[in-house]
C-alpha atoms as one frame of an Amber mdcrd trajectory, in Angstrom:
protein
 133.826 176.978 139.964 136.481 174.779 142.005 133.821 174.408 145.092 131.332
 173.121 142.134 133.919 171.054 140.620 134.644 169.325 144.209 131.448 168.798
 144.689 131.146 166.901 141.617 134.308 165.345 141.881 132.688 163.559 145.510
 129.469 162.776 143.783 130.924 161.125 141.033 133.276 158.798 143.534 130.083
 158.156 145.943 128.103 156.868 143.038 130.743 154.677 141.251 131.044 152.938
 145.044 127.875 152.301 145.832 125.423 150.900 142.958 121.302 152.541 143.762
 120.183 149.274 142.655 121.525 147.164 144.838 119.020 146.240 147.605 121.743
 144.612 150.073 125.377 146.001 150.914 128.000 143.387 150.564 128.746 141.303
 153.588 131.324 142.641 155.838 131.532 146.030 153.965 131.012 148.544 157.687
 132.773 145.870 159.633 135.225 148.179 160.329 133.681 151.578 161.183 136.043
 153.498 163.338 134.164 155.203 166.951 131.806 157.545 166.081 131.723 161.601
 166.323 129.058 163.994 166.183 128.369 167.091 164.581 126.326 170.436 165.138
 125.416 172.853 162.255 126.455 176.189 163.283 123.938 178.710 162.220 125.482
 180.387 159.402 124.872 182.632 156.362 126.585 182.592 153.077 127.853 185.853
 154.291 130.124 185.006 157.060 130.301 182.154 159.674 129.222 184.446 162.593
 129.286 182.821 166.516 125.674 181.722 167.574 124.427 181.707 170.917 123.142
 178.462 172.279 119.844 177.956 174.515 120.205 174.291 175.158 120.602 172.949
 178.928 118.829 176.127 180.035 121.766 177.999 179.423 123.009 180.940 177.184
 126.498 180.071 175.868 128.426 180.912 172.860 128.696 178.143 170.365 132.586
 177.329 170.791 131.768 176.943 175.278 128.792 174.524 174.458 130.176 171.200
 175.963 127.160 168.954 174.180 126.498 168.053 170.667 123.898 170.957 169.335
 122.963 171.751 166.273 121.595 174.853 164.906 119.311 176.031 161.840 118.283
 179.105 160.900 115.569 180.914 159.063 117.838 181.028 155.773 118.735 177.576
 155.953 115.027 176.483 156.959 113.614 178.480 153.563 116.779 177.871 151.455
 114.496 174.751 149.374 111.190 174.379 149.017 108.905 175.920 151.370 106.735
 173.126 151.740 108.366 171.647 154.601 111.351 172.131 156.847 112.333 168.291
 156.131 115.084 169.404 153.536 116.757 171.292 156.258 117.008 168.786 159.272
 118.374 166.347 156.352 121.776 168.229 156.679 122.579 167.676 159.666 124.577
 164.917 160.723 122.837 162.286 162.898 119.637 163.846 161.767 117.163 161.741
 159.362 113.691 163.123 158.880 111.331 161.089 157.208 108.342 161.385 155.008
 105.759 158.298 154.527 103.219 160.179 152.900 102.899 163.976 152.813 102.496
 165.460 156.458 103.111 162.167 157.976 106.703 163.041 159.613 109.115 161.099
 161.662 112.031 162.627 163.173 114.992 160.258 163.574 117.930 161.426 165.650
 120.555 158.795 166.422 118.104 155.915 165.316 115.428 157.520 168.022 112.583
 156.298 165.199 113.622 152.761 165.662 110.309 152.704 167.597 108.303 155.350
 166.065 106.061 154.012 163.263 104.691 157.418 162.627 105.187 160.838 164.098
 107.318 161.593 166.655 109.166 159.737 169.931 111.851 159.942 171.618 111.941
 163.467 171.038 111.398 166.397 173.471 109.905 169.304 171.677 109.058 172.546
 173.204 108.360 176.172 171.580 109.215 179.205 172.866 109.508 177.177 176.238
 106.322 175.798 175.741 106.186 171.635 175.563 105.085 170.572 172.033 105.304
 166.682 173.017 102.436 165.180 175.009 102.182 163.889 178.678 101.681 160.378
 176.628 105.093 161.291 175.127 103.573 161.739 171.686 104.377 165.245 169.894
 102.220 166.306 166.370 105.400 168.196 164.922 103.098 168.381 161.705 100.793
 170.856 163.295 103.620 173.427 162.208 103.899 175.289 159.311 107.711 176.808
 157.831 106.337 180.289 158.835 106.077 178.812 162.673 109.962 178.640 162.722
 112.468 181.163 163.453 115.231 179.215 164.678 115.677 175.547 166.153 118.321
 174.342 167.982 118.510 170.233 168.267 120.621 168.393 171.616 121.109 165.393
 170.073 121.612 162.252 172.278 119.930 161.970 176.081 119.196 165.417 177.650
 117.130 164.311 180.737 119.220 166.438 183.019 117.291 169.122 181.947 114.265
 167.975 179.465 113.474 164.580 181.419 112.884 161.613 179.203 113.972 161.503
 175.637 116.902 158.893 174.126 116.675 160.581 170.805 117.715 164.063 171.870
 115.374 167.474 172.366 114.050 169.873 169.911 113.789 173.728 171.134 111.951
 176.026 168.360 111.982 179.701 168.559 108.968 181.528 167.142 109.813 184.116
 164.153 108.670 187.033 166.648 111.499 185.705 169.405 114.256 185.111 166.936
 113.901 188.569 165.234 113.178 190.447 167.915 115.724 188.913 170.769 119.382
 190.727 170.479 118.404 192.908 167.446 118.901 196.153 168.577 117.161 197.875
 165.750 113.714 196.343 166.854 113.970 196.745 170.471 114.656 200.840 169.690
 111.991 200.985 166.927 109.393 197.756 166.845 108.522 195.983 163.996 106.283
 196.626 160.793 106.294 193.701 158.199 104.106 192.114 156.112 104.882 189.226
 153.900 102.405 187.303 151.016 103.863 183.869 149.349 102.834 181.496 147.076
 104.180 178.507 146.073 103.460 175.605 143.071 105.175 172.301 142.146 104.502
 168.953 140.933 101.464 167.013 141.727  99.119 169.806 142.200 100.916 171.200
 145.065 100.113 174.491 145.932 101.368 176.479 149.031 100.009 180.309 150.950
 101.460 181.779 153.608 100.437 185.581 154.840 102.188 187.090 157.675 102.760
 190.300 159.518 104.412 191.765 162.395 103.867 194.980 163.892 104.536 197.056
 167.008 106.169 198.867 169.352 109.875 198.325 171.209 107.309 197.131 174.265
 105.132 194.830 172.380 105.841 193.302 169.620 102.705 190.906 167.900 103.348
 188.397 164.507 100.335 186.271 162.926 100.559 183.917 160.163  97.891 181.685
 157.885  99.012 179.144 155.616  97.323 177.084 153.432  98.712 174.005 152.036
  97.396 171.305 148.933  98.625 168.508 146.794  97.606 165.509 145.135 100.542
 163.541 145.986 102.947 161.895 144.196 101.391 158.316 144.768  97.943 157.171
 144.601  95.853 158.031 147.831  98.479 160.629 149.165  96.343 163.767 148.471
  96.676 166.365 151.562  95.184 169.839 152.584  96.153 171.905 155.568  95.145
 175.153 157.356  96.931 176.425 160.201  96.976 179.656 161.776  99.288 181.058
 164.713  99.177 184.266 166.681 101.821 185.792 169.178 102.448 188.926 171.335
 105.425 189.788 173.066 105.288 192.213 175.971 108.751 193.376 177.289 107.461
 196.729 180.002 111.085 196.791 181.087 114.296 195.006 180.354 114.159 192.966
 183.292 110.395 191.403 182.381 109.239 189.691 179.427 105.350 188.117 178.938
 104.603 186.363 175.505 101.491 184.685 174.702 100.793 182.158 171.824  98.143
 180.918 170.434  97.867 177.797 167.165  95.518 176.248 165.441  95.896 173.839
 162.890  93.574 171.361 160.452  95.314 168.508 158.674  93.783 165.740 156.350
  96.322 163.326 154.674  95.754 160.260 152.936  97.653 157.386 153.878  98.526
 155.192 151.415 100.528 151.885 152.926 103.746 150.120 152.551 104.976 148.125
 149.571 106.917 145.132 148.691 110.065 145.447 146.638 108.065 143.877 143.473
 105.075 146.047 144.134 107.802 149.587 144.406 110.054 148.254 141.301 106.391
 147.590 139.137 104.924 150.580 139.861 106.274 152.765 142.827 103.363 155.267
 142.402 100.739 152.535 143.797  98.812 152.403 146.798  99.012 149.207 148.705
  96.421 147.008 146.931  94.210 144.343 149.038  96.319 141.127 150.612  93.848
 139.171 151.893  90.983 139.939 154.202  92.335 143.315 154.490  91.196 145.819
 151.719  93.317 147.851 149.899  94.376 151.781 151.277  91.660 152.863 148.669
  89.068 150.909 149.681  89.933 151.354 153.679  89.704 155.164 152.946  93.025
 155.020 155.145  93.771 159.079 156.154  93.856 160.895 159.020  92.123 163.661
 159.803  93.672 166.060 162.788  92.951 168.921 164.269  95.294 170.559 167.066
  94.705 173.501 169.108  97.506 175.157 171.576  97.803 178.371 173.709 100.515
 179.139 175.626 101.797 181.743 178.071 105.482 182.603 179.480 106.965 185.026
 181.400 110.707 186.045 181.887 111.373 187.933 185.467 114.800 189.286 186.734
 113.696 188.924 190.161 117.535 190.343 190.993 120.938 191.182 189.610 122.220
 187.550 190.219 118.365 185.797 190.075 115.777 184.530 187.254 112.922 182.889
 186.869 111.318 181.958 183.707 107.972 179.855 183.330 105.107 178.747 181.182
 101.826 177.716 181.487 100.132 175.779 178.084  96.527 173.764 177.144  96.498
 171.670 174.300  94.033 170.141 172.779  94.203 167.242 169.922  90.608 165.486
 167.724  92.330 163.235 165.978  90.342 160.494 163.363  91.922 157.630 161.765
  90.956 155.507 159.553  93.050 152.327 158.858  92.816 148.393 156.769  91.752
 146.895 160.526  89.758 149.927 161.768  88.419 153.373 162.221  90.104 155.185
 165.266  88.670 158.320 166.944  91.341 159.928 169.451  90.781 162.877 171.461
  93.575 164.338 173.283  93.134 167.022 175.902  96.540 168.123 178.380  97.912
 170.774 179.858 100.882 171.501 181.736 103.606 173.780 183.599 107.439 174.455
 183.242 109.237 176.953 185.758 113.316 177.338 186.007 114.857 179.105 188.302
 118.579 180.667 187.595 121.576 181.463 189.787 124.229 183.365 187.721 127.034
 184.717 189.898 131.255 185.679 189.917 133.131 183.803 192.393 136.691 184.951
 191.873 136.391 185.523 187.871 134.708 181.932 187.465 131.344 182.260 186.623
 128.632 179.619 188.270 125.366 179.334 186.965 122.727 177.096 188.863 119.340
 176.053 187.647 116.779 174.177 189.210 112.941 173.706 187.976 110.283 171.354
 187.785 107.983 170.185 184.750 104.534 168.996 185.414 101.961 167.595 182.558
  98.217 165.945 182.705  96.484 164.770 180.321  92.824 163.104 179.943  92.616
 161.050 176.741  89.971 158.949 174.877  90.522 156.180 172.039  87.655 154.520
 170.332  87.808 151.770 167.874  85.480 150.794 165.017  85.496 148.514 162.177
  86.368 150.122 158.986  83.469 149.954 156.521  84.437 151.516 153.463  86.200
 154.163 155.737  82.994 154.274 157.758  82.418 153.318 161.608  81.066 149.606
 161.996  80.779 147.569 165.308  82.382 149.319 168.229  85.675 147.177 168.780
  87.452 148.988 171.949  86.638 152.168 174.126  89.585 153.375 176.706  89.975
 156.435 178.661  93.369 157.323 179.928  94.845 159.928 182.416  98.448 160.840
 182.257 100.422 162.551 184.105 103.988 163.500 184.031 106.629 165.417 186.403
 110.110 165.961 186.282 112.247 167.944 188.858 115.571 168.911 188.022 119.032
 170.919 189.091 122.278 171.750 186.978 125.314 173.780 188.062 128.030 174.912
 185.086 130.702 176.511 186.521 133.186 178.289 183.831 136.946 178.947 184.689
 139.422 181.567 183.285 141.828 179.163 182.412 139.274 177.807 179.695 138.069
 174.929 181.703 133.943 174.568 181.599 132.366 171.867 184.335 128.588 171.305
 184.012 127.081 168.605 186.026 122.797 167.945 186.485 120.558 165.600 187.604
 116.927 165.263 187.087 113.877 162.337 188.587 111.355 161.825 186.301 108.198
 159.909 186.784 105.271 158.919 184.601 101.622 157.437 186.038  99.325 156.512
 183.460  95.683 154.985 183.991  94.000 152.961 181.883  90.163 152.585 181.821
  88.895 149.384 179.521  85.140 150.219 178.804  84.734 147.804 176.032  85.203
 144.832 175.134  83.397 144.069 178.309  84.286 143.459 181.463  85.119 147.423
 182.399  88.744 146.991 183.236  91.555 149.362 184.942  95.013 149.318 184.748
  97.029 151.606 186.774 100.958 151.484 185.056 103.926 153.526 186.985 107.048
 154.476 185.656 109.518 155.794 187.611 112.830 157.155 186.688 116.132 156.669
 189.057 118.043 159.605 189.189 119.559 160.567 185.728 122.920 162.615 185.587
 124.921 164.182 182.989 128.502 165.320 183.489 130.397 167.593 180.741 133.990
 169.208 180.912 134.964 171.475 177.974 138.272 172.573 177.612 139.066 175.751
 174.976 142.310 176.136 173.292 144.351 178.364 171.133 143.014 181.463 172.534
 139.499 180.093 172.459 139.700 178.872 168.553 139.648 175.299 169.460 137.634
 173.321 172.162 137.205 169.355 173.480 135.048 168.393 175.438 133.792 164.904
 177.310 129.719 164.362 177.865 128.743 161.217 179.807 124.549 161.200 180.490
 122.013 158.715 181.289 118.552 158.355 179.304 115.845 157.224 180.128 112.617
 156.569 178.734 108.987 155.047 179.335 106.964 153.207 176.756 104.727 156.370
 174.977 100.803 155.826 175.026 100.722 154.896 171.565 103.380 151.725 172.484
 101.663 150.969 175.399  98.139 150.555 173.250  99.345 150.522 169.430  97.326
 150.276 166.411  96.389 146.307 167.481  93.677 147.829 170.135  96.115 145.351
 172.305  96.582 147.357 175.644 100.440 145.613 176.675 101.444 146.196 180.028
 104.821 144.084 180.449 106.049 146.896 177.995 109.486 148.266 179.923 111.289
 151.527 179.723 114.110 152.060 177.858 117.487 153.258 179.923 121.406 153.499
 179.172 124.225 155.511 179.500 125.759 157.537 176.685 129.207 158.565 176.415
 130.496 161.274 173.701 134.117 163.232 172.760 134.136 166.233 170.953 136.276
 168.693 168.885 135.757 171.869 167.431 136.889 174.612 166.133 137.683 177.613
 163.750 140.727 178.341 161.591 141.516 180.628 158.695 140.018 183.552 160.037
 137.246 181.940 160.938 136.044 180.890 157.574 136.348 177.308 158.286 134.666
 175.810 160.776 134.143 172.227 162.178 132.869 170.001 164.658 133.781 165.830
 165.577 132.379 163.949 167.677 132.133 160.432 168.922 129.808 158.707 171.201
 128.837 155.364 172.317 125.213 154.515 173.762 124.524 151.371 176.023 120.545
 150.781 175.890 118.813 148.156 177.942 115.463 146.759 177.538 115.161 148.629
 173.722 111.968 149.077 172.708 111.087 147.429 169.247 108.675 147.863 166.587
 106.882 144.748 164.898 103.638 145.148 162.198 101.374 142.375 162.003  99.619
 141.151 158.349  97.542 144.232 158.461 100.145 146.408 158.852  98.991 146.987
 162.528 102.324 147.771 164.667 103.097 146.544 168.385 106.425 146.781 170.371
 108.692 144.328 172.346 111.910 144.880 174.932 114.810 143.383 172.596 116.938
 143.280 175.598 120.722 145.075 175.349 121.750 147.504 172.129 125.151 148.319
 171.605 124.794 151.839 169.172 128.169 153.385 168.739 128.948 156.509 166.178
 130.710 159.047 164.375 129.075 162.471 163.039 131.196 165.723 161.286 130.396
 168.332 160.641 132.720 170.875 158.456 131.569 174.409 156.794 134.202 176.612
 154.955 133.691 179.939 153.042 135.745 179.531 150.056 135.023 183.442 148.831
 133.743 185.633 150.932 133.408 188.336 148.779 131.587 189.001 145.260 134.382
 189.948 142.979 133.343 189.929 139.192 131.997 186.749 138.481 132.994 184.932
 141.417 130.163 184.479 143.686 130.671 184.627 147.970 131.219 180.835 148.079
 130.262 178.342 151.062 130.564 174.447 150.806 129.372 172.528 154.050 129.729
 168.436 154.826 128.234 166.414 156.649 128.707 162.474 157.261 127.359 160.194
 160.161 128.942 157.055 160.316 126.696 154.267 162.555 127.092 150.484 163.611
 123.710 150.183 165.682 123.872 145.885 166.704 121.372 143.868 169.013 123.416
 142.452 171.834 121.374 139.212 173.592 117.950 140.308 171.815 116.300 136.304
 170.780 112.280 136.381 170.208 110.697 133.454 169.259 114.330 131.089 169.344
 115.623 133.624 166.561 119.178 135.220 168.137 119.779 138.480 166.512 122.554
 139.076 169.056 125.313 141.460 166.513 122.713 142.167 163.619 122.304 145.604
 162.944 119.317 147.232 164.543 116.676 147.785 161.437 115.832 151.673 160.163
 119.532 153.246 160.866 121.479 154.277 157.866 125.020 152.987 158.317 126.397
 155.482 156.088 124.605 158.831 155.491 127.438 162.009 153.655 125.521 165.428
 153.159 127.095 167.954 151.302 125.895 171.328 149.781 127.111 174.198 148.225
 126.060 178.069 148.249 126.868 180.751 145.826 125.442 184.365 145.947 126.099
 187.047 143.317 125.701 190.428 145.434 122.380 190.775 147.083 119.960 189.751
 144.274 120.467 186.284 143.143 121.824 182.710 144.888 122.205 179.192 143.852
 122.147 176.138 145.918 122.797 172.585 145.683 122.718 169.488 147.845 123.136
 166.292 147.473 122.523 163.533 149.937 124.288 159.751 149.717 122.388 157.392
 152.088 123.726 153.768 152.149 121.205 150.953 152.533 119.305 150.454 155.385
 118.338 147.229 157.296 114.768 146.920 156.992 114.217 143.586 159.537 115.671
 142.012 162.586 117.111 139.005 160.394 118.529 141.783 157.801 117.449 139.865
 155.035 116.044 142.743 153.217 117.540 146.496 152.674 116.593 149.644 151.509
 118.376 151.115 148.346 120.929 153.341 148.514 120.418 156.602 146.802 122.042
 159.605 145.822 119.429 162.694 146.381 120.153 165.816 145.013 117.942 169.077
 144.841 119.044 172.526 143.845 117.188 175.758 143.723 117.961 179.299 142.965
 116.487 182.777 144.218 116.538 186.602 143.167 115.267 189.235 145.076 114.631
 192.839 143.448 113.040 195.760 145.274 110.637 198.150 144.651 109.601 201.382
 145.431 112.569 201.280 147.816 110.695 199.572 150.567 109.400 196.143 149.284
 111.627 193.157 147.963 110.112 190.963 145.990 111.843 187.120 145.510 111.512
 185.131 142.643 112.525 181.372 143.575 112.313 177.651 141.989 113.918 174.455
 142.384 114.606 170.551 141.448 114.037 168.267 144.100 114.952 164.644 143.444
 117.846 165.995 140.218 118.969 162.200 139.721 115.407 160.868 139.392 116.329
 157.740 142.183 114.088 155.761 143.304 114.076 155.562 146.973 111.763 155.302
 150.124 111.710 157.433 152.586 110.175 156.436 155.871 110.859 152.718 155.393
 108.262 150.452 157.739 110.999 147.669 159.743 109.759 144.574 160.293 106.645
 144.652 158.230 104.550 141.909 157.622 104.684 140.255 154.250 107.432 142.573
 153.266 105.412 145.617 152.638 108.829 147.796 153.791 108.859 150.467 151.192
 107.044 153.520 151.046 108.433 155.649 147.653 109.168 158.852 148.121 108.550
 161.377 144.678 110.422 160.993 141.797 112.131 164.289 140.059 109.961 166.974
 140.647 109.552 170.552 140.761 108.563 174.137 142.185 108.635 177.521 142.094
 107.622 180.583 144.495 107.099 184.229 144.559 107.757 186.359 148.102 106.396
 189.516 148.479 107.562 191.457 151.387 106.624 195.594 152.890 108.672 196.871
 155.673
């Protein structure tokens, strides 16, 4: 009752500051936002606040000795909402903003990396179960997944390229169900696995969700497959959406020092698209489809949607080659058919790569300090096609472009982390990356090539981590370079406008850290700071039609502040009183152009547009004994710049959704949960996955208003 009563204490202080309606913050009001921090989310469970071991930087390190800004979900927190999508869980994070145009168009913001990302996902290196996710062309369809394809994800947020290569926004490293189950649990590696679980799920707007999944097998081989099936109407007009998706995975461990795993995905997607709004059109009617604006026809009429299909397999293998040696690689072909209609044109894309990653480890005791050296290479090619069309009704018309493109991609890289017994931890890497793309103009006529190289100087990270209080404290310092070449779909956007004086992106980032655990370890916390120097920033602009294209806006200057703080107020049913956990969140930024003047407009100390200044997550978790738990979350985001000039804003918003679950079993064996849930409590209307610098200011693309859900899981073990 007193974590509830804090909770609404902060809500009701939050919402007498800041006024939804108001589209622009007053002048001056984050003038004086102190240096940032940054925050992981510990994976936790309402039942204690147990250490987790983090993969990131190739290594395998307790949470507290992880010099580097990580955060961590879990299966519980990734299924604690609606199952629909895993967005409600990367929204607590701090520094973590995933977006939602239309249903199962994504964007996934870390640090402002969707600045320029109209649509899916940049900026962001994502691999599963060691596998790369994100495209040669630097593209990555995070869609193609389904909740039941995550076990665990771990996010590095800020530049990684010591390790990952390329990537200002951070990296993204998802374990499969089958891995996160299986590794460390001692009761499957003795016995195997035998599960099978059936779920369905309805909500508002003729949504309706399937997911069947088993595991089975042996200590030696282990083997999961899922299907899902996913529908809804939408909330707004022309935002219906289907999906299928199917995944299949064995894991082969003949001995403990060998491990084989092969995956294999397929997924179908169709999603309407509906377009951006103005303010008028979103305040009239925010469940509208962008009507027609002058030659261009309206999303109806344009048949705008995409239609995607993606196809993966992957292979890795794990081999102790010795007592101090290991080698771990993976081998993957993907495979994306991709069609697109827009209000300019139809666009066919077919997307074809493949690609290698092998890492070599050194782990060794040199006088009770332990060293651990890694070296490895990445290598990716890929053999694209784009073809353009007029848009007829959402039909083909006269051929407008034709291009072929090869990619290719390589990265080489080395990292030694040396950890003392006095508590000290040193970790310093270096990586080259370089990216070769071709170009092949069949039409519009003459047959043109262009042959674009981007090379990478040599990018280093240095961390030193420093533990105190007998390892219940630790600081740490993280200084790293990013860098990162203009993606495919910059290089030729939706304008069929191939630009080649597109530059990459580079800076250095520097970050200070604190955290920690007190009382017993029920409270835990992280803070940290950091401060990122970007030349040559990569911009998005969208033309009348809503077509995007990108400029270099010179120098950014994006300094911030993330915490992160989870406590278990009870942790212990007693009576009435639940086992208690309240966790915040807040991510403080001041993101400003430094020198950036297009067209005799000098922007130089406005805010960069599509960064939340002010963003303060908090949620609270209450179980009564093993059968039934409540949750509720509530998310404050301040207005966001929506232009260069920041003459227009988003509004802020206050989003709360709660849900609640109870699990009884049967026949001993087989649990069945009963779960439903609010999403959108307040009713606020807000837009999630604002477009910057539209044309005609069509910014604002409304996310639902309150709606609802509710689920039933059955599970046989």
């Amino acid at each position: 009752m007193h974590a509830c009563f804090t909770l609404l204490l902060m809500w009701r202080a939050v919402v007498s500051f800041s006024d939804p309606d108001l589209p622009i913050p007053p002048a001056g009001m984050y003038d004086t936002i102190p240096l940032p921090l940054q925050t992981a989310i510990p994976s936790d469970t309402i039942h204690s606040l147990q250490e987790v071991v983090i993969r990131a930087y190739e290594a395998q390190k307790p949470w507290m000795q992880e010099a580097a800004p990580v955060a961590v979900l879990n299966t519980a927190q990734l299924t604690r909402y609606s199952q629909a999508s895993i967005l409600p869980a990367m929204n607590t994070v701090a520094g973590i903003r995933m977006e939602q145009r239309s249903p199962s168009s994504y964007r996934l913001n870390i640090r402002g990396s969707s600045i320029r990302a109209p649509f899916g996902v940049r900026e962001v290196n994502i691999y599963y179960n060691d596998i790369p996710l994100t495209s040669p062309g630097g593209d990555t369809y995070l869609n193609q997944l389904d909740v039941a394809d995550f076990g665990q994800i771990q996010v590095i947020k800020g530049p990684a390229a010591s390790v990952y290569g390329s990537g200002i926004g951070g990296v993204m490293l998802i374990q499969s169900p089958l891995a996160a189950n299986a590794t460390g649990n001692p009761a499957v590696e003795q016995k195997g696995l035998q599960h099978i679980q059936l779920q369905y799920e309805a909500g508002s707007y003729q949504t309706h969700h399937i997911i069947a999944q088993g595991s089975w097998g042996s200590a030696t081989h282990l083997q999961y497959a899922h299907y899902n099936f996913f529908r809804s109407e939408g909330y707004r007009h022309h935002t219906a959406s289907w999906q299928h998706s199917a995944s299949y995975e064995s894991l082969w461990k003949p001995s403990t020092h060998r491990q084989a795993d092969v995956w294999i995905h397929y997924n179908h997607l169709y999603y309407q698209t509906p377009g951006g709004l103005t303010l008028n059109e979103m305040l009239q009617n925010p469940r509208m489809a962008r009507p027609a604006s002058g030659r261009y026809p309206s999303a109806d009429s344009a048949h705008a949607a995409i239609d995607q299909q993606n196809f993966i397999a992957g292979f890795s293998l794990s081999n102790q080659l010795s007592t101090d040696l290991q080698n771990r690689s993976a081998v993957y072909f993907s495979y994306t058919d991709l069609s697109n209609p827009t209000f300019r044109n139809v666009e066919y894309r077919k997307e074809p790569h493949m690609g290698v990653r092998t890492v070599m480890q050194y782990v060794h005791n040199l006088s009770n300090s332990m060293l651990t050296a890694t070296a490895g290479t990445e290598w990716q090619q890929g053999f694209f096609s784009i073809v353009d069309y007029g848009n007829s009704n959402g039909k083909p018309d006269t051929l407008q472009t034709r291009y072929r493109e090869t990619l290719l991609r390589g990265i080489v890289f080395a990292q030694a982390d040396v950890d003392f017994p006095t508590g000290w931890s040193v970790t310093a890497g270096i990586s080259l990356q370089r990216n070769a793309m071709s170009f092949y103009q069949y039409d519009p006529k003459p047959y043109t090539v262009w042959n674009l190289d981007f090379q990478n100087n040599w990018s280093p990270r240095l961390a030193i981590l420093k533990t105190l209080f007998h390892e219940q404290m630790a600081v740490y310092v993280n200084i790293s370079r990013g860098f990162s070449p203009p993606t495919l779909s910059e290089l030729l956007p939706s304008t069929n406008i191939l630009n080649t004086t597109l530059k990459p992106e580079s800076g250095y980032n520097y970050e200070l850290g604190w955290k920690g655990y007190a009382l017993r370890q029920r409270l835990r916390w992280e803070i940290n700071a950091y401060l990122f120097d970007l030349e040559q920033s990569i911009s998005q602009q969208r033309d009348s039609s809503g077509a995007d294209y990108f400029i270099n806006a010179g120098h950014t200057r994006q300094p911030g502040l993330e915490t992160s703080i989870t406590y278990q107020l009870v942790n212990h049913t007693s009576g009435i009183l639940p086992q208690t956990t309240v966790m915040s969140n807040l991510a403080l930024t001041r993101y400003t152009y430094q020198g950036y003047a297009p067209l005799g407009h000098d922007y130089t100390g406005h805010r960069i547009p599509g960064v939340s200044p002010f963003t303060w997550v908090n949620e609270l978790q209450c179980r009564w004994n093993a059968s039934f738990s409540a949750s509720l979350l509530w998310n404050h985001t301040q207005a966001i710049p929506l232009n260069d000039a920041n003459t227009a804003y988003s509004r802020t918003y206050n989003l709360v959704d709660m849900s609640l679950h109870y699990m009884h079993t049967v026949f001993h064996r087989q649990p069945i949960e009963i779960y439903a849930g609010i999403n959108n409590l307040l009713n606020q209307l807000y837009s999630l996955g604002d477009d910057v610098n539209a044309a005609g200011g069509r910014y604002y693309n409304p996310a639902p208003a309150r709606n609802y859900y509710a689920g039933i899981r059955w599970m046989w073990k």
